[in-house]
C-alpha positions as CSV (number, residue, x, y, z in Angstrom):
1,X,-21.5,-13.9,62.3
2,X,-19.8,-14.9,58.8
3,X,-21.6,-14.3,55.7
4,X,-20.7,-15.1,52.1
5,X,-21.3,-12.3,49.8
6,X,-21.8,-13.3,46.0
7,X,-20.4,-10.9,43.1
8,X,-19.1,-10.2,40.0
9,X,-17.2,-7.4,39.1
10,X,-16.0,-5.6,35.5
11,X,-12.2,-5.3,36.3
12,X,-11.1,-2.9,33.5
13,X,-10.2,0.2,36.1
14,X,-8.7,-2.0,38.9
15,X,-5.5,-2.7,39.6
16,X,-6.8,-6.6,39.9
17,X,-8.8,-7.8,43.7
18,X,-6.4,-7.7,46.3
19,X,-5.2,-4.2,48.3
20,X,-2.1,-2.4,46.5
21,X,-1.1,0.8,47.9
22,X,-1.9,3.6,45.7
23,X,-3.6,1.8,43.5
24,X,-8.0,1.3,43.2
25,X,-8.9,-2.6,43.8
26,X,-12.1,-4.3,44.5
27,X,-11.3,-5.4,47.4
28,X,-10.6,-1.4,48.7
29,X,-13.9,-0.4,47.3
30,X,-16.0,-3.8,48.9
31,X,-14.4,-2.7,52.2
32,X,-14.8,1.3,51.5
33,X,-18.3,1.2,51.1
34,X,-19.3,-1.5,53.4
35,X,-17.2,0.4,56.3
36,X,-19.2,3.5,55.2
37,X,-22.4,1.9,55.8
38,X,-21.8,-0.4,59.2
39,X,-19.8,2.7,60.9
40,X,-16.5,0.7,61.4
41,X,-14.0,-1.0,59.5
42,X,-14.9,-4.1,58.0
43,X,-12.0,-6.6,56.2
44,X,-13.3,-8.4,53.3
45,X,-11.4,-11.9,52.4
46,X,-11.6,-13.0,48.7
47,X,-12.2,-16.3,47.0
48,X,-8.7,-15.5,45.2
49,X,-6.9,-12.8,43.3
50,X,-7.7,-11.7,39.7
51,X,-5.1,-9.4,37.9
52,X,-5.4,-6.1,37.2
53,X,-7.9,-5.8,34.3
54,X,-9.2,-9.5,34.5
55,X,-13.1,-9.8,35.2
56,X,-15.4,-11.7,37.6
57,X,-18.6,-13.5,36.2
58,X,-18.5,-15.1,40.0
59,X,-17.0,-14.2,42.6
60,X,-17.5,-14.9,46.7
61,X,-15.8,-13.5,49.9
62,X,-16.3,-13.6,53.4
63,X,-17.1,-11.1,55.9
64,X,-17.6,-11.5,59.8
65,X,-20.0,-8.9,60.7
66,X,-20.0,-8.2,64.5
67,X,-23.6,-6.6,65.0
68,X,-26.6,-7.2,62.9
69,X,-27.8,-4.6,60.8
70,X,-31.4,-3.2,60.7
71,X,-31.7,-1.6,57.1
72,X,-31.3,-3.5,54.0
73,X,-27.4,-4.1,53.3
74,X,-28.0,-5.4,50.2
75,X,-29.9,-2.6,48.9
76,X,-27.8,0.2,50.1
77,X,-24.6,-1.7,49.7
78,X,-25.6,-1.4,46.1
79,X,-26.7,1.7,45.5
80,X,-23.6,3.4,46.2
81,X,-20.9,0.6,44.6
82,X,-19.6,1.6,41.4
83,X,-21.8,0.3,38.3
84,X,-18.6,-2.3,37.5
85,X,-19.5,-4.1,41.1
86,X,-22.7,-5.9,41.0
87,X,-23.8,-7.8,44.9
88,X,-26.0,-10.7,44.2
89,X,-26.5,-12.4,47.6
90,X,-25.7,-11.7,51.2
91,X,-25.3,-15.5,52.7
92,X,-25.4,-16.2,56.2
93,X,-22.9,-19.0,57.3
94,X,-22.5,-21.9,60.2
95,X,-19.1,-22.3,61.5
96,X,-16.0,-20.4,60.3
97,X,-16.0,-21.1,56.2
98,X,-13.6,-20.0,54.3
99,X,-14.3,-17.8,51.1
100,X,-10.8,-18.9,49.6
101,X,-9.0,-21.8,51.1
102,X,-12.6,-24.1,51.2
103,X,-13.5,-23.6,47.3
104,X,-13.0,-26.5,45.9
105,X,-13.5,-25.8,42.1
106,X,-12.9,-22.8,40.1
107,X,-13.8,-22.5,36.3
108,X,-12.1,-19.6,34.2
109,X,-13.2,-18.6,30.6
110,X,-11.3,-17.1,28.3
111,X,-12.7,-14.6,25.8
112,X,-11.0,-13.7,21.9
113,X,-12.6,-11.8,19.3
114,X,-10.4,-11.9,15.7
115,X,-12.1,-8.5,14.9
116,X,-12.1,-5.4,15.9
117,X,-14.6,-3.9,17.6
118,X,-15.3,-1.4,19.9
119,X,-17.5,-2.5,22.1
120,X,-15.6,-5.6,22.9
121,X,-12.4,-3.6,23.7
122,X,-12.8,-4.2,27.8
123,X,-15.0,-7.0,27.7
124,X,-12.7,-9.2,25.6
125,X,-9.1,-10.0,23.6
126,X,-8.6,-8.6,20.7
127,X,-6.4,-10.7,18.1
128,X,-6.2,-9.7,14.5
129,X,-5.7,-13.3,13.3
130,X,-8.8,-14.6,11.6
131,X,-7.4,-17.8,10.4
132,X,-6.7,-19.6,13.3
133,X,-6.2,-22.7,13.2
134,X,-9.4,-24.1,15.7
135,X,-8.4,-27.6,15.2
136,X,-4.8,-27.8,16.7
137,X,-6.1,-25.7,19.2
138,X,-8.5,-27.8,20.3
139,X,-5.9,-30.8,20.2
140,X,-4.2,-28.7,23.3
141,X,-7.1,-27.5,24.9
142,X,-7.8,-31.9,24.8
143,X,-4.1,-32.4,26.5
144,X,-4.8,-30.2,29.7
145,X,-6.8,-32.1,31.8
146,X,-4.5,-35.4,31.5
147,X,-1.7,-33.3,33.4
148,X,-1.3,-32.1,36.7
149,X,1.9,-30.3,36.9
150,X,1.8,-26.8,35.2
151,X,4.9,-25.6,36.3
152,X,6.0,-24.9,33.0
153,X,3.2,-22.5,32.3
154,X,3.3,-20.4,35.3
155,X,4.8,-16.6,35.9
156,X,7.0,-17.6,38.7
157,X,6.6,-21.2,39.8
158,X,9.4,-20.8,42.4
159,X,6.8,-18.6,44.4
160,X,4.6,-21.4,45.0
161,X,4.4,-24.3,47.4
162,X,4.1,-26.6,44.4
163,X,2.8,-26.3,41.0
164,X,0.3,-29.2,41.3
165,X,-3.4,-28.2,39.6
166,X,-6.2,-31.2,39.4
167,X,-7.5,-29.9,36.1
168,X,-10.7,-31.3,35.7
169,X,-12.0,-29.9,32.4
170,X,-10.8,-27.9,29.2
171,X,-12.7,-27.0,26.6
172,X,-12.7,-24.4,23.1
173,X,-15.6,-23.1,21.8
174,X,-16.4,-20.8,18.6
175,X,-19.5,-18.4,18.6
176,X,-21.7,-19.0,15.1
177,X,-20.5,-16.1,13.5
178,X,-16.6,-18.0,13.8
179,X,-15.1,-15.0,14.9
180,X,-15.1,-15.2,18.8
181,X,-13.5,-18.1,20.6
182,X,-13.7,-19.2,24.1
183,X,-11.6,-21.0,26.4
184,X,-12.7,-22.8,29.2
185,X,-10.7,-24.3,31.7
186,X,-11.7,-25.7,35.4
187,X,-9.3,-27.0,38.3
188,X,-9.2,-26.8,41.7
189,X,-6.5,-24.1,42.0
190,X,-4.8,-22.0,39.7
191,X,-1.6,-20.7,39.3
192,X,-0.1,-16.6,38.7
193,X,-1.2,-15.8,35.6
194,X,-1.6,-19.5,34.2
195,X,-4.7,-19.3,32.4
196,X,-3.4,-16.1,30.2
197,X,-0.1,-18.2,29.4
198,X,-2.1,-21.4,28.6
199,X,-4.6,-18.9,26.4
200,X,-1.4,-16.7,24.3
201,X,-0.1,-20.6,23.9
202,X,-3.1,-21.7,22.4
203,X,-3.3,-18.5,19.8
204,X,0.7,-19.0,19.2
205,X,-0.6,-22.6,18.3
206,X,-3.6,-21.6,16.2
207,X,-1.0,-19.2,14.0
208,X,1.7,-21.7,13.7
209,X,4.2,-20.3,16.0
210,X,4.1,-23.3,18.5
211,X,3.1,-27.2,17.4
212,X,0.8,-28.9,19.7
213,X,3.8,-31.4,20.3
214,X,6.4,-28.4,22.0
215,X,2.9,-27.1,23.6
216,X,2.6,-30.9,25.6
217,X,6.8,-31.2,26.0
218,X,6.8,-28.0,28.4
219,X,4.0,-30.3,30.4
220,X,5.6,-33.3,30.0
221,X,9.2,-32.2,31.0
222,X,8.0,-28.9,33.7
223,X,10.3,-26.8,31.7
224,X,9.2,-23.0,31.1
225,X,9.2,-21.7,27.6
226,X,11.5,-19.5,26.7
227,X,9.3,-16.9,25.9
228,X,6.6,-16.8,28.2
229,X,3.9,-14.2,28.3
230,X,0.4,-13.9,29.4
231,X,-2.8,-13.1,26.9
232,X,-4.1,-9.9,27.5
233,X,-6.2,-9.4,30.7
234,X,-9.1,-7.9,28.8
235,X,-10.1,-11.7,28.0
236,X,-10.3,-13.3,31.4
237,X,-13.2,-14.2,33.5
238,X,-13.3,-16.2,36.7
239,X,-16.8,-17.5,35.9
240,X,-17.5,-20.1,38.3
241,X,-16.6,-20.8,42.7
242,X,-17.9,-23.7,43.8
243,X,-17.9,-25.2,47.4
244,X,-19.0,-28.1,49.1
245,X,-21.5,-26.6,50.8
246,X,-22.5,-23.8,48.5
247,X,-23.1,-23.8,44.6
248,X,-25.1,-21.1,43.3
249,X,-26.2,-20.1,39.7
250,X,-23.9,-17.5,37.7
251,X,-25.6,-14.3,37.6
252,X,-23.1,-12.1,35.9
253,X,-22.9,-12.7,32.4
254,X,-20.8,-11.2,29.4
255,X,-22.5,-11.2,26.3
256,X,-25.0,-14.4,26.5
257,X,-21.9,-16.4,27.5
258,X,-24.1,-18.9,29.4
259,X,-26.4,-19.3,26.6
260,X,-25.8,-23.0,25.2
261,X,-26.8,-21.9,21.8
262,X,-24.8,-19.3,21.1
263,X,-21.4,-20.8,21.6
264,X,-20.3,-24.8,19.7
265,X,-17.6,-26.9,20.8
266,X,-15.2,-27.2,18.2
């Protein structure tokens, strides 16, 4: 029988989701303790791969489970994950559904604070630069979904089968107090660190560094930058999977981000 399992996960002391050897991931700890609690080795098979340090508002996977249990997974399952890995819902499935490769939207945000703080340190990017300039910012942020090719803003676009991602929604927002901005950006796929690139553009662009004009000729012409590195991982959040057949509320929040009020478009 397949189920869906529905998470979120703080991924400050990971080495991102997926397996590395020698290294803690989520993925090692999902399969650790649900192993531990079935009596045989269970494969867990991820709705995609966050980097080492980046965080999960939402998250699925898959599991096919070859006996049914007769305790309650969910509770136990729980109670001996790690506080930074919260299970929300344990979904049985028809057919064969796959956790990654039948999502069909994925929405990332994209968390700055321009002060320091010390409570925000894991939860959130720090970036001393309190003037930022919001408004050519949000002049990118506008560009994004009008393009479909982000080679140009990708680790290693060579890796890839293509570099085609149907954007369907950007967006910046600023908190009421000014001082913490968030980036939201949804698409169907994503590509290796992309979403950090796009975010350390959008801050060089806020500063002055980059115009909005060299920000839309990388997209316009596919070429990479030549200096090209990601945001720090602190920031990101892969806050939204949605599939045909399954779209459940978030449940996993950082700091009221779901709360309309407390963040304005700019």
């Amino acid at each position: 029988m397949r189920y869906f399992v529905h998470i979120s996960y703080k991924g400050t002391r990971y080495c991102g989701w997926q397996n590395q050897p020698d290294k803690l991931s989520v993925q090692e700890v999902l399969e650790t303790t649900l192993s531990k609690l079935l009596k045989y080795p269970v494969t867990v098979y991820g709705c995609g791969r966050t980097d080492a340090g980046v965080h999960a508002s939402q998250f699925f996977f898959h599991i096919d489970i070859e006996y049914e249990w007769n305790f309650d997974l969910f509770f136990r399952w729980n109670r001996i994950l790690p506080d930074d890995i919260a299970i929300f819902d344990i979904i049985p499935m028809d057919g064969q559904p796959h956790a990654r490769f039948d999502a069909v939207l994925r929405t990332y945000d994209y968390f700055i604070h321009t002060y320091k703080d010390p409570f925000l340190s894991e939860s959130s990017a720090f970036y001393l630069l309190p003037e930022l300039n919001l408004i050519e910012m949000k002049k990118a942020v506008t560009l994004l979904p009008k393009y479909n090719d982000y080679r140009a803003y990708c680790k290693s676009p060579n890796k890839n089968e293509h570099t085609i991602c149907n954007v369907s929604a950007a967006n910046l927002l600023i908190n009421d107090a000014g001082n913490r901005i968030r980036f939201q950006i949804s698409s169907n796929r994503f590509l290796g660190r992309m979403i950090r690139i796009l975010s350390k553009k959008l801050i060089e662009i806020g500063s002055g560094t980059m115009s909005v004009d060299e920000f839309e000729s990388h997209l316009i012409t596919k070429k990479t930058p030549n200096l090209i590195l990601p945001a720090h991982a602190s920031g990101l959040y892969l806050s939204k999977v949605r599939y045909p057949f399954l779209d459940l509320p978030v449940k996993g929040y950082f700091l009221n981000e779901s709360t309309e009020n407390s963040w304005f478009e700019i």
